[in-house]
N, C-alpha and C positions, 0 to 999 in steps of 0.2 A: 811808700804806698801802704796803702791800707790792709791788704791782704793779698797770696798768691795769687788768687784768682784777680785782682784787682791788676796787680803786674800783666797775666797771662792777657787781660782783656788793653789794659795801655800797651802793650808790647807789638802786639797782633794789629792794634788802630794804627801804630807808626807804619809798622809794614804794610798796610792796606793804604794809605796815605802818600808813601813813598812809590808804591808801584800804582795805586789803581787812580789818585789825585782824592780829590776834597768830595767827588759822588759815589766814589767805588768805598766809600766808609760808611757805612751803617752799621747798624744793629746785628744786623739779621748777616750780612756779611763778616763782622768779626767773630762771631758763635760757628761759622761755618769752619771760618780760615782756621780757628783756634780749637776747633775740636768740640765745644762745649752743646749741652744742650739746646735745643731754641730758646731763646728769652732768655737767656743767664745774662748777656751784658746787657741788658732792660734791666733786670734786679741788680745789677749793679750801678749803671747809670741812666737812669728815666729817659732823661731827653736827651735829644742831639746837643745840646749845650754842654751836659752833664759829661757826657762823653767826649767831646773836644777840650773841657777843661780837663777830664782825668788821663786824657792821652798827652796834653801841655804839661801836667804836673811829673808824668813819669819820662817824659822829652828832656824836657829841665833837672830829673834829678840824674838820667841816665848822662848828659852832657857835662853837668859839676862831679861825679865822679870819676867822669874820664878827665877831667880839665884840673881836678885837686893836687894830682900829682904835680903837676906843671908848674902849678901857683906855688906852690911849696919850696918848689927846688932852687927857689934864688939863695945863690951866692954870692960872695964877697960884690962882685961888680953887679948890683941891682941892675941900670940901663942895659947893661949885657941879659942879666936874666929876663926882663922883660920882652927884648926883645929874642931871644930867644923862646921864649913862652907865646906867645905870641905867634912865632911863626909854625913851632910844632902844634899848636893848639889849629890853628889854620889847616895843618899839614892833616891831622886826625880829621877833620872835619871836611875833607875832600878825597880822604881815603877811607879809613873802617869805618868814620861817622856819615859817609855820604846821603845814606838812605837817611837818619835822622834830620842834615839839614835839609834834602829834599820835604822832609815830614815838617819841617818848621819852620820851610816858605809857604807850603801848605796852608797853615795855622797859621801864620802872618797874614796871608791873603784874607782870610775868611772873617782874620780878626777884624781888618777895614771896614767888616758890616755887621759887626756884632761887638756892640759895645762891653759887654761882659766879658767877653772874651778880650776886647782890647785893655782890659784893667788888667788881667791875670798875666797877658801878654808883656806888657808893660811893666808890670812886677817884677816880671822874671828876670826881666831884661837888667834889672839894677843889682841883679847876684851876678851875673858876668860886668856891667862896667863899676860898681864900688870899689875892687880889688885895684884896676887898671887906672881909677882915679889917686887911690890912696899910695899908688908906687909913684905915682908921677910928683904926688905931694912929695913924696920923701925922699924924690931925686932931683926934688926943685925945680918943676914945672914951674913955667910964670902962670900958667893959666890951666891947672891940672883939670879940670871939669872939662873945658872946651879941648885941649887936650887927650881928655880919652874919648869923648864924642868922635872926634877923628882919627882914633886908632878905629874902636869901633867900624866906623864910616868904612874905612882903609877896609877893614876886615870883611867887612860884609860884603863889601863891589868885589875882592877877590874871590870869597865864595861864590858869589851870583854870578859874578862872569865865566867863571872853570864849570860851574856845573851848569847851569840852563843860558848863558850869554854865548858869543862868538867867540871867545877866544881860546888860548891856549892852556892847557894845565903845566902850572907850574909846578918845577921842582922844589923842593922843600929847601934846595940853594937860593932857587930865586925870591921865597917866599922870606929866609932869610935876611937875602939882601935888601928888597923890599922895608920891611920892618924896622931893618937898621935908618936908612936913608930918610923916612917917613919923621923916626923919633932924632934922627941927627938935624934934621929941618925944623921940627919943631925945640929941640934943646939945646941947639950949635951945635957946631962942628967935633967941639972938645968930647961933647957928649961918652960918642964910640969910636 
């Protein structure tokens, strides 16, 4: 980010996005929630574009800091750390990161109608699956691109469905099991 203020102003847009959806975010609303004077997130960011890109930018870096640790920590058995990574990454994103993904179906949605915003969206998207592609490389996917599309895939229906679908919240056991079975399907059996 570009400056504390600049943080203070993306911080405050998640939260305004997480609780109030994609209308309860303005201008004039984040200067309120955040304490600031009128017009400070306008001198920070002009337009509503400006401003859903600079709340996407500190989404995306709040999300690879909580998720570096993760990608880090593989050990000797890589298909084990992946999918371990994988499920705790899941696991943070349905518990302390809840409100963020709510903020980043948010800004998904919105992206559908604003092309700008669907490039930056898009962008971001290839810092969470380049890592997931280059493990499967180097645990001998046959087909590691299509491969981490459907981790991905896998990952997102289980956020969507725990947090805004019918179903149940899963335990970080089952999110486990899950992740094993997915990449055991896709790399044999011998896999894990």
């Amino acid at each position: 980010m570009k400056s504390q203020r600049a943080e203070l102003v993306a911080d405050t847009a998640i939260a305004l996005l997480a609780d109030r959806g994609m209308r309860g975010l303005t201008h004039r609303a984040v200067d309120e929630a955040a304490g600031l004077p009128p017009g400070s997130t306008s001198n920070l960011a002009r337009t509503r574009s400006a401003l859903l890109e600079l709340t996407l930018a500190r989404l995306t870096q709040l999300e690879i800091a909580a998720f570096t640790p993760l990608r880090d920590s593989q050990g000797p058995d890589v298909i084990e750390a992946l999918a371990e990574m994988t499920a705790q990454a899941l696991w943070t994103q349905l518990t302390v990161g809840r409100r963020w993904t709510v903020a980043r179906y948010e800004l998904a949605l919105e992206a559908t109608r604003r092309p700008e915003l669907r490039k930056i969206y898009d962008r971001t998207g290839e810092r969470f699956r380049d890592p997931v592609v280059a493990i499967l490389s180097a645990v001998g996917s046959s087909d590691p691109v299509r491969h981490g599309r459907q981790i991905i895939a896998f990952s997102e229906g289980v956020m969507f469905d725990a947090i805004v679908g019918a179903g149940a919240e899963p335990t970080l056991d089952d999110l486990r099991l899950g992740v094993r079975e997915l990449l055991r399907g896709m790399l044999g059996h011998e896999a894990l």
